[in-house]
LOMARTI-762566 format. One record per residue: residue number from 1; residue in one letter; y, z, x of N, C-alpha, C in turn. Coordinates in steps of 0.001 Angstrom, whole numbers, padded with zeros to 6 digits. Example, Ala and Ser with C-alpha at 12.3 -4.5 7.8 and 13.67 -1.06 7.14 Angstrom:
1|a|-005690|007800|013190|-004500|007800|012300|-003300|007800|013200
2|s|-002250|007080|012850|-001060|007140|013670|000030|007870|012900
//
This chain:
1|x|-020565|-008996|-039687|-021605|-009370|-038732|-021731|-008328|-037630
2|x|-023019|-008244|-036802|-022955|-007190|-036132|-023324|-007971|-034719
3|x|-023036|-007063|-033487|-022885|-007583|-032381|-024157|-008645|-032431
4|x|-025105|-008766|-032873|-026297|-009613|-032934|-026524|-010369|-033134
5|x|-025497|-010838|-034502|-025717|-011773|-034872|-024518|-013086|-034369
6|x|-024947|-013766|-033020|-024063|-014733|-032879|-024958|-014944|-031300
7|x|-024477|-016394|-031161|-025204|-017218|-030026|-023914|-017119|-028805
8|x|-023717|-017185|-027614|-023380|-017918|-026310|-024445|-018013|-025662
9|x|-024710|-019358|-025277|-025723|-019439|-024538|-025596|-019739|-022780
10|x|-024155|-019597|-022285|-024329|-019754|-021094|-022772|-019241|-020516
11|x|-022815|-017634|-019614|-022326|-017167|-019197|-020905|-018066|-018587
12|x|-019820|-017639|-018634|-019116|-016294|-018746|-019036|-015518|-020306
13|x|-019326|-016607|-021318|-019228|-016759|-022717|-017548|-016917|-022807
14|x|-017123|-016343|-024020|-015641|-016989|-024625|-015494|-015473|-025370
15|x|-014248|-014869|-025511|-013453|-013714|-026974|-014047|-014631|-028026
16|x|-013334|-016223|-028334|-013469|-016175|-029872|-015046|-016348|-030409
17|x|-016073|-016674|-029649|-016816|-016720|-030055|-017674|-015322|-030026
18|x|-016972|-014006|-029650|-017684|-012421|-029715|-017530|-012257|-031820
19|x|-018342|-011588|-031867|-018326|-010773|-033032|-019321|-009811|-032823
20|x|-018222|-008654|-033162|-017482|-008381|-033662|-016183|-008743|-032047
21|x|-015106|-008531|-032816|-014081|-009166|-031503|-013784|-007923|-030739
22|x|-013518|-008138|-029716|-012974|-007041|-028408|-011735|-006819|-028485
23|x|-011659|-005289|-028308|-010279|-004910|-028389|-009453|-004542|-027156
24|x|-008668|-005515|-026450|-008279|-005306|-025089|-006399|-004803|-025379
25|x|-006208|-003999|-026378|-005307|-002862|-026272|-004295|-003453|-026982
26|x|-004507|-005209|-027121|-003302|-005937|-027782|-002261|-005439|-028442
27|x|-002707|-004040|-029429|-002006|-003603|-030500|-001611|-002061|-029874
28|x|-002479|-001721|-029447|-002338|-000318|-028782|-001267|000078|-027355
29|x|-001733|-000770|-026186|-001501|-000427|-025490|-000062|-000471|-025025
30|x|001150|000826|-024592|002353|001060|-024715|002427|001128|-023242
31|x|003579|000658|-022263|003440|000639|-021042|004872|001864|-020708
32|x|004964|002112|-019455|005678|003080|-019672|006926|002638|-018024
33|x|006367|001406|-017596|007272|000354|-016577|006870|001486|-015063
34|x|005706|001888|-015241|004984|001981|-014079|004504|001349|-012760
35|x|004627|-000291|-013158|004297|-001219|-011758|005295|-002238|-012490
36|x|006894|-001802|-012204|007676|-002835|-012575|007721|-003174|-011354
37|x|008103|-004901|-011620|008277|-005973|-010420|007467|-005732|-009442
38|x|006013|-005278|-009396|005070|-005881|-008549|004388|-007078|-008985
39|x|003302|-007340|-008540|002493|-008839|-008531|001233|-008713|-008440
40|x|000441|-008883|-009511|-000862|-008587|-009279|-001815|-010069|-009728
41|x|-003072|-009824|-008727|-004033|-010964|-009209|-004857|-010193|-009556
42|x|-005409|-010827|-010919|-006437|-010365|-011551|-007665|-011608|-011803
43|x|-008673|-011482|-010716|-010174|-012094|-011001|-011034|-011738|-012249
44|x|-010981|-013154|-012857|-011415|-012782|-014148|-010896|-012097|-015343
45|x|-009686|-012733|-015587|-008479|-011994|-015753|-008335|-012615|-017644
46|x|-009005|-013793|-017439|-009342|-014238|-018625|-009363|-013750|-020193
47|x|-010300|-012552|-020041|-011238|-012237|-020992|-011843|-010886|-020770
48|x|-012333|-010037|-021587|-012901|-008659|-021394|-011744|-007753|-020579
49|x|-012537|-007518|-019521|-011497|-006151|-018899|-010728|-006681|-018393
50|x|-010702|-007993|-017771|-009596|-008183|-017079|-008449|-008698|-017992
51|x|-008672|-009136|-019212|-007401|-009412|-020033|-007161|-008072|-020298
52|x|-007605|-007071|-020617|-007278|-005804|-020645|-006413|-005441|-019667
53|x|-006788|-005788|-018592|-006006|-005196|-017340|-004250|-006045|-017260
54|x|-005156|-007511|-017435|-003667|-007667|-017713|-002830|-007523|-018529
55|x|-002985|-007659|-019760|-002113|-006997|-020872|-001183|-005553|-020423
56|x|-002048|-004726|-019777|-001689|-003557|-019266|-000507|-003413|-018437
57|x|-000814|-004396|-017364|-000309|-004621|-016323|001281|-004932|-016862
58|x|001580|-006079|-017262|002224|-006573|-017875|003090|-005552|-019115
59|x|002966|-005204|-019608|003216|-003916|-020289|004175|-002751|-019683
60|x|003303|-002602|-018470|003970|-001898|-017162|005093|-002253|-016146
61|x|005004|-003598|-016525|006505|-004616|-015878|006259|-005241|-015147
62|x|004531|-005327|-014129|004335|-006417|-013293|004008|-007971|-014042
63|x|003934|-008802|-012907|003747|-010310|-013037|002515|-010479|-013160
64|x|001911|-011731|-013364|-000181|-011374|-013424|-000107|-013072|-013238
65|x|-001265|-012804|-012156|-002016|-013885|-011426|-003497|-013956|-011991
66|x|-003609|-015231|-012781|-005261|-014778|-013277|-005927|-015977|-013256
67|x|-006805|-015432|-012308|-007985|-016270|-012102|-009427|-016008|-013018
68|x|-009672|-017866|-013583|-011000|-017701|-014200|-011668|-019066|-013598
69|x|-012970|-019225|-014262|-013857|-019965|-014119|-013447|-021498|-013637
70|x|-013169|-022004|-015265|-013462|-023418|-015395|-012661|-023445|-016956
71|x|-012976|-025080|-017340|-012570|-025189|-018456|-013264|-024862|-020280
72|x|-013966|-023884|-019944|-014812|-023274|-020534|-014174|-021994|-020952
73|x|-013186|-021484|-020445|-012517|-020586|-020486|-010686|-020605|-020611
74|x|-011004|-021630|-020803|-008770|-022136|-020753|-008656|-021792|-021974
75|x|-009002|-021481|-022689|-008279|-020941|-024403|-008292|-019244|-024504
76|x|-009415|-018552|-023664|-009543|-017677|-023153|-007889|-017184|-022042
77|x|-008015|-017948|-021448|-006971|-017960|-020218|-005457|-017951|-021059
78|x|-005162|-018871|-021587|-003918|-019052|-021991|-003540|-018500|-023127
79|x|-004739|-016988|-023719|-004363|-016285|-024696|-004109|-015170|-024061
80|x|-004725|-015172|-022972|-004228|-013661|-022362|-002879|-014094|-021377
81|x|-002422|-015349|-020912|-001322|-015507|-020631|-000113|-015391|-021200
82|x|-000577|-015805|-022603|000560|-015403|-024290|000795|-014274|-024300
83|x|-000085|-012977|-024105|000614|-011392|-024126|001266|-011169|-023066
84|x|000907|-011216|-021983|001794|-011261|-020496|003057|-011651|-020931
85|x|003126|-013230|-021309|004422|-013826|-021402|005158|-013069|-022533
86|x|004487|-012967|-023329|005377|-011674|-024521|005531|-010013|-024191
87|x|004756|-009884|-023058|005371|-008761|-022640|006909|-008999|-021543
88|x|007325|-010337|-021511|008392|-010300|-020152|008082|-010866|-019102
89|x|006869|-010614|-018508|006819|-011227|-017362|005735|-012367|-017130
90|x|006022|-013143|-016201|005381|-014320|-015756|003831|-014464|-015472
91|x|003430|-015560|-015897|001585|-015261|-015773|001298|-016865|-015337
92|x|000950|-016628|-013861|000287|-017956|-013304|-001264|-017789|-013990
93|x|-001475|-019512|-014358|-003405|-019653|-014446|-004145|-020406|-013236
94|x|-004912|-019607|-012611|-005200|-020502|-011860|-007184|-020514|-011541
95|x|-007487|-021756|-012241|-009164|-021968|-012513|-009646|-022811|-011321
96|x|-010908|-022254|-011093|-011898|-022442|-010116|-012557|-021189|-009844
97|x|-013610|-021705|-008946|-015132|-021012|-008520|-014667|-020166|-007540
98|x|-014495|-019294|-007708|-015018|-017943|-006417|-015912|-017673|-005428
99|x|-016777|-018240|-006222|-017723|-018547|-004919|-017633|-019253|-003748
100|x|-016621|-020444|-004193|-016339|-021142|-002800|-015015|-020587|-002152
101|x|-015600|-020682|-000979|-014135|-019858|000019|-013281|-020020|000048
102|x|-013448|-022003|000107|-011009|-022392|000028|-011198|-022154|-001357
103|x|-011596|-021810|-002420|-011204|-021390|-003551|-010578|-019835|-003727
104|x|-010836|-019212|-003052|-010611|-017503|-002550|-009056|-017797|-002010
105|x|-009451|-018630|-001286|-007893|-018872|-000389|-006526|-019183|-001033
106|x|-007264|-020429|-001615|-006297|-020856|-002500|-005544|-020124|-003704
107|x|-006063|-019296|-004331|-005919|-018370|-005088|-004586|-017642|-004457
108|x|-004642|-016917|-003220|-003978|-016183|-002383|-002718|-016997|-002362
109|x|-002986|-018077|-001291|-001735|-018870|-001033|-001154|-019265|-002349
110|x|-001721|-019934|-003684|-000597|-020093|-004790|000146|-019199|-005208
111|x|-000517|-017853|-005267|000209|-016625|-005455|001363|-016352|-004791
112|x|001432|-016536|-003417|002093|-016070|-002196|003192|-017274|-002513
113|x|002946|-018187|-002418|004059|-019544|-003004|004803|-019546|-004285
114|x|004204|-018790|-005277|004785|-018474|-006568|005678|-017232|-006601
115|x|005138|-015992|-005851|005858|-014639|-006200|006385|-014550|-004502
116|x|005608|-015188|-003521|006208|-014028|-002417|005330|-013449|-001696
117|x|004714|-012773|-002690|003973|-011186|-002025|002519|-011079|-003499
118|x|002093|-009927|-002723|000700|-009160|-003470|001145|-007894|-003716
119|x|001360|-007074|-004640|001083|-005921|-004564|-000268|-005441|-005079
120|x|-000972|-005941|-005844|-002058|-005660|-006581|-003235|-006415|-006250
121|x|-004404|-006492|-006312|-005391|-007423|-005559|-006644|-006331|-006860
122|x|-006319|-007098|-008045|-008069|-006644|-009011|-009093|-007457|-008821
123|x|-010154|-007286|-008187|-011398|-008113|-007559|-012190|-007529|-008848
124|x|-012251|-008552|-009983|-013146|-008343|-011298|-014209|-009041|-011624
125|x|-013579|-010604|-010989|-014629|-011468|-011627|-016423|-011091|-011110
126|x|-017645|-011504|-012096|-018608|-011188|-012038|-019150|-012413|-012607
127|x|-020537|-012569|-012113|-021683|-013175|-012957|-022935|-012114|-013200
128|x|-023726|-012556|-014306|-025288|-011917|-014236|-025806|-012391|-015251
129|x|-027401|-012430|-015099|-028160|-012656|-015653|-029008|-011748|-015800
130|x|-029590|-012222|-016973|-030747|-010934|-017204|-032389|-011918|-016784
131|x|-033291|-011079|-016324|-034506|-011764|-016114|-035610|-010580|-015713
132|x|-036568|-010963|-016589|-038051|-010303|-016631|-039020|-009285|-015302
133|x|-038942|-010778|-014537|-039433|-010727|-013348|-039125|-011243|-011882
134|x|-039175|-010840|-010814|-038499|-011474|-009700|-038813|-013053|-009427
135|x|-040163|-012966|-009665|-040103|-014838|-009778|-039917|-015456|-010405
136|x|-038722|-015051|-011565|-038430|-015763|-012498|-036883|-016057|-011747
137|x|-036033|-015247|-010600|-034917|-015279|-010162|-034793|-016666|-009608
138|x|-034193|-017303|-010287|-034095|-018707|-008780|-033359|-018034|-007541
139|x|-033397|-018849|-006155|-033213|-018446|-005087|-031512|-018784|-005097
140|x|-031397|-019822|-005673|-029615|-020571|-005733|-028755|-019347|-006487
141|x|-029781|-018978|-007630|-028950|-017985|-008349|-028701|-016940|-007829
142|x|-029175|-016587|-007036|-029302|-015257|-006295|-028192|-015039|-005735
143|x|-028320|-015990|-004811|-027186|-016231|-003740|-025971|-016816|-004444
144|x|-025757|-017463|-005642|-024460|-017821|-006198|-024045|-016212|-007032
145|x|-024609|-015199|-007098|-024153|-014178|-007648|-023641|-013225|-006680
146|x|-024383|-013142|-005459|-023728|-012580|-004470|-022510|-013305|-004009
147|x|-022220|-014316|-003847|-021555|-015268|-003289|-020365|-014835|-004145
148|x|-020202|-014765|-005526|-019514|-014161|-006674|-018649|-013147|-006720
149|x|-019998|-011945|-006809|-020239|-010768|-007163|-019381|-009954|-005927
150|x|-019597|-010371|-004673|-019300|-009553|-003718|-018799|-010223|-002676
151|x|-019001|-011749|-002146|-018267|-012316|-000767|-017174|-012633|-001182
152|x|-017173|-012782|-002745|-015538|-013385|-002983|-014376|-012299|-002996
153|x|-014997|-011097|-002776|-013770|-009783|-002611|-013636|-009775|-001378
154|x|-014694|-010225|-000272|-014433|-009847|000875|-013225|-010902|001453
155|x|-013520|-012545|000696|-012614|-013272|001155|-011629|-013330|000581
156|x|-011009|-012768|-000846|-009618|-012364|-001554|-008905|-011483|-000695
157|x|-009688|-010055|-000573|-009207|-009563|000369|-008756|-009748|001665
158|x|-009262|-010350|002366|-009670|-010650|003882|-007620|-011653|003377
159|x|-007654|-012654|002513|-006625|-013424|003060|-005283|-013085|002273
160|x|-005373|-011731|001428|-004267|-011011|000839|-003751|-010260|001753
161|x|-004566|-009077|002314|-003667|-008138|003184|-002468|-008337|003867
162|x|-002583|-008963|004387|-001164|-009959|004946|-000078|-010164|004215
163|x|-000254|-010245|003282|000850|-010493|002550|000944|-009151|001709
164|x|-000030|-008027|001666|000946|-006802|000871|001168|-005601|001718
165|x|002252|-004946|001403|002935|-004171|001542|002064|-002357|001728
166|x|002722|-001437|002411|002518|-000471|001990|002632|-000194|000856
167|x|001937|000611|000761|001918|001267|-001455|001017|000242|-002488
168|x|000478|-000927|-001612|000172|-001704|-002300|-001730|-001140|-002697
169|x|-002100|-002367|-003353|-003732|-001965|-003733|-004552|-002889|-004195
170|x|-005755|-002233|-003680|-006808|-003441|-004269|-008257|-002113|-005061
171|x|-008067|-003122|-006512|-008873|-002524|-007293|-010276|-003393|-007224
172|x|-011279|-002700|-007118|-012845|-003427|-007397|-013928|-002631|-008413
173|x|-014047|-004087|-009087|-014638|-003292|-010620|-016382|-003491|-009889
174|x|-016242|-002664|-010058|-018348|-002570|-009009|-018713|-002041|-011589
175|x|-020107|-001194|-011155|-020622|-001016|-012260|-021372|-000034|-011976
176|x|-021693|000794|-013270|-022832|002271|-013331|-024212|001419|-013058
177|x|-023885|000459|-013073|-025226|-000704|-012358|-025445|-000568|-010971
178|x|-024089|000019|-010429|-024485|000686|-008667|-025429|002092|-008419
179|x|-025777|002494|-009260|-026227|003904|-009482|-027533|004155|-010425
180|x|-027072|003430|-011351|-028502|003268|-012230|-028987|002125|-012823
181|x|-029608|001033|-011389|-029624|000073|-011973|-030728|-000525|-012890
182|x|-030735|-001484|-013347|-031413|-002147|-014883|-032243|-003181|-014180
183|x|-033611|-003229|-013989|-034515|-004134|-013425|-033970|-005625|-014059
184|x|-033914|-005638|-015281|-033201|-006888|-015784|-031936|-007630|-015034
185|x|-031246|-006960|-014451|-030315|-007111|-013743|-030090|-007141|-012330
186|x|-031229|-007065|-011724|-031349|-006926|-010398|-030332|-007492|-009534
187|x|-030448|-009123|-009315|-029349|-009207|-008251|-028012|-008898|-008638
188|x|-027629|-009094|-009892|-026151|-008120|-010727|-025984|-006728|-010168
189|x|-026892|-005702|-010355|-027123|-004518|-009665|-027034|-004325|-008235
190|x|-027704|-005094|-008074|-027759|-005299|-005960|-026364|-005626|-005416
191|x|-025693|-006357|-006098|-024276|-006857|-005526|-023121|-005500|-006379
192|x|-023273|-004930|-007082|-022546|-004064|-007594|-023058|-002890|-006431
193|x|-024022|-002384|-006061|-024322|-001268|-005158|-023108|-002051|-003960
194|x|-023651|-003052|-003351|-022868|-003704|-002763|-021234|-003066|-002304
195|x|-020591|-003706|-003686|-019434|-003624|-003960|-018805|-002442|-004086
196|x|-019462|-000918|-004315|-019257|000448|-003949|-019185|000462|-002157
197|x|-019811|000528|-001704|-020063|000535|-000256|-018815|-000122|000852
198|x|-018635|-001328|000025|-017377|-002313|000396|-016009|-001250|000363
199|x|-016080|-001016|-000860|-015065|-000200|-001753|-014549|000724|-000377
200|x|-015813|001291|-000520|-015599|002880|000343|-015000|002414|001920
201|x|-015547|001333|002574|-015354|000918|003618|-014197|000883|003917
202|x|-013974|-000369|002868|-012515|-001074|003296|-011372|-000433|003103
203|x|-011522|001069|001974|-010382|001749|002719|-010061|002486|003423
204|x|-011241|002636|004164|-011067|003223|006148|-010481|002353|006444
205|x|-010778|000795|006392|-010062|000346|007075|-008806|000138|006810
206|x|-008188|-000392|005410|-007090|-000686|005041|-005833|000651|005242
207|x|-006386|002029|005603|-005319|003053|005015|-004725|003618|006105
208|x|-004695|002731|007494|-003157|003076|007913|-002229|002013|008068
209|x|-002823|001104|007192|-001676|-000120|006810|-000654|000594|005337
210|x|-001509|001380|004921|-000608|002070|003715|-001282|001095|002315
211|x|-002554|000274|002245|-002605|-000456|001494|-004253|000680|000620
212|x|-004119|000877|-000533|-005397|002336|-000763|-006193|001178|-001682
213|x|-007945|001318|-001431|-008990|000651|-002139|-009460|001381|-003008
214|x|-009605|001578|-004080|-010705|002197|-004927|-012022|001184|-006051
215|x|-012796|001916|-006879|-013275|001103|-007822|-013345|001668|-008849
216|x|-013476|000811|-009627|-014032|001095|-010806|-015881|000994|-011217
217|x|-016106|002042|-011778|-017671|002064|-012405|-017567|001784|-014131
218|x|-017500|000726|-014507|-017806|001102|-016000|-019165|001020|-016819
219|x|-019217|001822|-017518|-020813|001563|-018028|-020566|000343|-019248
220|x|-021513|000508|-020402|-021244|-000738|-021318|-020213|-000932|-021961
221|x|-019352|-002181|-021682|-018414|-002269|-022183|-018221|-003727|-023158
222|x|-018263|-004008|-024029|-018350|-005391|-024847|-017367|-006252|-024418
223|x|-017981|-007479|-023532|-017279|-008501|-023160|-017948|-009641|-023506
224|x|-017425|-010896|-023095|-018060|-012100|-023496|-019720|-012020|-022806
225|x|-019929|-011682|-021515|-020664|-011195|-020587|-022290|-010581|-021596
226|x|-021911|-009841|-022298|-023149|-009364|-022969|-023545|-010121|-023857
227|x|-022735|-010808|-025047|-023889|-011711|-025785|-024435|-013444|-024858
228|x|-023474|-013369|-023900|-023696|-014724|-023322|-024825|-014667|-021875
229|x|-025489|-013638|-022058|-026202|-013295|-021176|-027889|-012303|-021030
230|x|-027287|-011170|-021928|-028423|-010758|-022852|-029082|-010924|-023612
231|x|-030784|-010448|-023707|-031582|-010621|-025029|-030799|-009920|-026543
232|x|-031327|-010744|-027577|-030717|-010497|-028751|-031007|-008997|-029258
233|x|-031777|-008389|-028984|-032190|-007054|-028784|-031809|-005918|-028000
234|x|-031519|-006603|-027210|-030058|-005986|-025896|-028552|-005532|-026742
235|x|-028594|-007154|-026605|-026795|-006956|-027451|-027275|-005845|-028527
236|x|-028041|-005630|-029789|-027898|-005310|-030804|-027576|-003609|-030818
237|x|-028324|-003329|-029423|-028188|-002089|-029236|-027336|-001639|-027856
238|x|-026337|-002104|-027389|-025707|-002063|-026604|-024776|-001049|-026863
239|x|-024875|-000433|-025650|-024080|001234|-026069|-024387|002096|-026134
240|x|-025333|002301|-027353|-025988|002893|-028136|-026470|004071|-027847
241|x|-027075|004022|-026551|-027744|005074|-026069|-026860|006002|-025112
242|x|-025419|005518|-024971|-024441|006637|-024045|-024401|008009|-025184
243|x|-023958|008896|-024774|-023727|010312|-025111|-022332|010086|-026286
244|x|-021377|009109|-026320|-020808|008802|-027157|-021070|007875|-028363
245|x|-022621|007129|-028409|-022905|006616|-029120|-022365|005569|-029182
246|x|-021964|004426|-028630|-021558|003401|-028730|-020698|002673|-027377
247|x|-020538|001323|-027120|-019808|000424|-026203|-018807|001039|-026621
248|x|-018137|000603|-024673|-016672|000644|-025115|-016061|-000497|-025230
249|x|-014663|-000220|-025505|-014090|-001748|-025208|-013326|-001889|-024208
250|x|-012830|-003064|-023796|-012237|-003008|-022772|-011057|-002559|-022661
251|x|-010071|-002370|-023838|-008742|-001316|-023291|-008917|-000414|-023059
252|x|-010708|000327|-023526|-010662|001894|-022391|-010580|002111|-021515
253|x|-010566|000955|-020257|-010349|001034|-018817|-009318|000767|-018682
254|x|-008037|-000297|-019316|-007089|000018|-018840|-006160|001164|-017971
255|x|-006313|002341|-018749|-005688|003248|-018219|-005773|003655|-016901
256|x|-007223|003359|-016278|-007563|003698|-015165|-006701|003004|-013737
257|x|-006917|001512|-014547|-006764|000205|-013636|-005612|000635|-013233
258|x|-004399|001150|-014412|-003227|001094|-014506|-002836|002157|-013235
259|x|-003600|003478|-013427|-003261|004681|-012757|-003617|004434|-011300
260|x|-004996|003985|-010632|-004942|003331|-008909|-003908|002283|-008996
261|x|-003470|001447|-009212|-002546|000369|-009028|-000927|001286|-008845
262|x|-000634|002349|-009328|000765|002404|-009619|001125|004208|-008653
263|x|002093|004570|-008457|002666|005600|-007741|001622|006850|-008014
264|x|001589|007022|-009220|000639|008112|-009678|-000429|008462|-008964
265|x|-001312|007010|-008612|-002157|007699|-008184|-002088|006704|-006148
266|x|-001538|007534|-005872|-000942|007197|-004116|-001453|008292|-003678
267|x|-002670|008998|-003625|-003558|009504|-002818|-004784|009640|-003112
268|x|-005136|008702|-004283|-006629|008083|-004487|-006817|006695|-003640
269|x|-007938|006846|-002892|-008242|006108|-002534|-009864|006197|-001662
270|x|-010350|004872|-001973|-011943|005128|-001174|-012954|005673|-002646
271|x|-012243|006052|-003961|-012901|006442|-004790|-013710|005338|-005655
272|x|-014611|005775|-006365|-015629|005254|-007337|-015243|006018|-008938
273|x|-014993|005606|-009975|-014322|005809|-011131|-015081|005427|-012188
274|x|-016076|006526|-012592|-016453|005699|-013462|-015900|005795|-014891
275|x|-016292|004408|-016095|-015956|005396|-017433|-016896|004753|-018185
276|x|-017919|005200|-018632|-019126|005025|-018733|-019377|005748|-020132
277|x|-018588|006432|-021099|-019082|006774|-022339|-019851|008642|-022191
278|x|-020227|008773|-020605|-020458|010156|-020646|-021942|010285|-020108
279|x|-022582|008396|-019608|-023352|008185|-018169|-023158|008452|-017682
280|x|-023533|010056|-016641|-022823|010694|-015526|-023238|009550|-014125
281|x|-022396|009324|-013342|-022591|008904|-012256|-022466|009237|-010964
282|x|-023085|010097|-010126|-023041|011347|-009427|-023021|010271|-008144
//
């Protein structure tokens, strides 16, 4: 079957229901105990990149905090908690909306009650929709994607710092949607420009606490996100048109996530990263 042929009809979507399935490094990815015994939360940690990230993570010797949706996603959740736990270390689940603020909070404080501390802070989770025309945007949706997309990093962040350390970090997955964005995608796009800007900000502010911000840019990458959201004509050709000819998957970002999060890279910071297939993003 080809990416086309298969239904989700209502975002975040689900892994088992992708075909062809996503490859988030399960088999591949070799860790080398780069972020042993830190603590990371990963938003949206579920599924696509962020099970990528955590697998990674985990691999590398840290603990993983992963936040998803709802119960729409717990089989999702507790498969990417199964590699964590078979890599060694411990994997809290913890479901609810991002959008709402004591939900941001709460997130923080269970963490902080479970491990202690933050060293890691991945601000991943996303929504989007695709749509025609602006008056086709509802006004609720708008604002529940920003609310999402971008206030929920400000309030993860805002009630983590406190609790991490010098050397510590916060990763934000923004998109080549900050740079070249897709009319279809508008308020998705608008809150990803957003989320660069944030990026850049907050580590003026964060970097004489010793705590470094960067992001990530990825261009198309096959997650639940694209068939549960895109036209069937979309998905079919998704990729397609990068300079490499095709989506990536999500263990191609691992490496990145891995490298801002860990010693290696302790004088990146304030950067934009993209990996986009060879979409330059200037």
């Amino acid at each position: 079957m080809s990416q086309s042929d298969q239904e989700q009809t209502a975002p975040p979507g689900t892994e088992a229901e992708m075909t062809p399935e996503a490859d988030h490094g399960e088999t591949s990815y070799r860790g080398c105990d780069r972020l042993t015994g830190r603590v990371a939360v990963i938003t949206g940690g579920d599924s696509g990149i962020g099970r990528a990230v955590a697998i990674a993570y985990a691999r590398e010797g840290a603990d993983v905090v992963i936040s998803y949706l709802n119960e729409q996603e717990n089989e999702d959740a507790r498969e990417t908690a199964r590699h964590v736990e078979e890599a060694g270390r411990r994997c809290l689940l913890i479901s609810g909306d991002l959008a709402e603020a004591a939900h941001c909070r709460d997130v923080i404080e269970r963490t902080v009650r479970e491990f202690g501390r933050i060293d890691i802070l991945v601000n991943n989770a996303a929504f989007q929709r695709t749509y025609a025309t602006i008056e086709d945007i509802p006004d609720e949706e708008w604002d529940y994607t920003f609310r999402t997309n971008i206030t929920a990093m400000f309030r993860l962040a805002k009630a983590a710092v406190s609790h991490m350390r010098p050397g510590s970090s916060i990763i934000n997955t923004t998109s080549i949607q900050s740079d070249k964005p897709n009319s279809m995608l508008l308020a998705y796009a608008s809150t990803k420009g957003a989320v660069s800007n944030f990026t850049a900000g907050l580590a003026q502010m964060l970097g004489s606490k010793g705590i470094r911000v960067n992001a990530v840019a990825p261009g198309p990458i096959w997650t639940p996100l694209i068939p549960s959201t895109m036209p069937e004509e979309k998905v079919k050709s998704f990729g397609k048109d990068t300079p490499l000819g095709r989506a990536g998957q999500p263990k191609d970002l691992a490496g990145i996530y891995v490298l801002l999060a860990s010693e290696e890279g302790s004088y990146m910071n304030g950067g934009i990263y993209s990996v986009t297939g060879g979409i330059p993003l200037l």
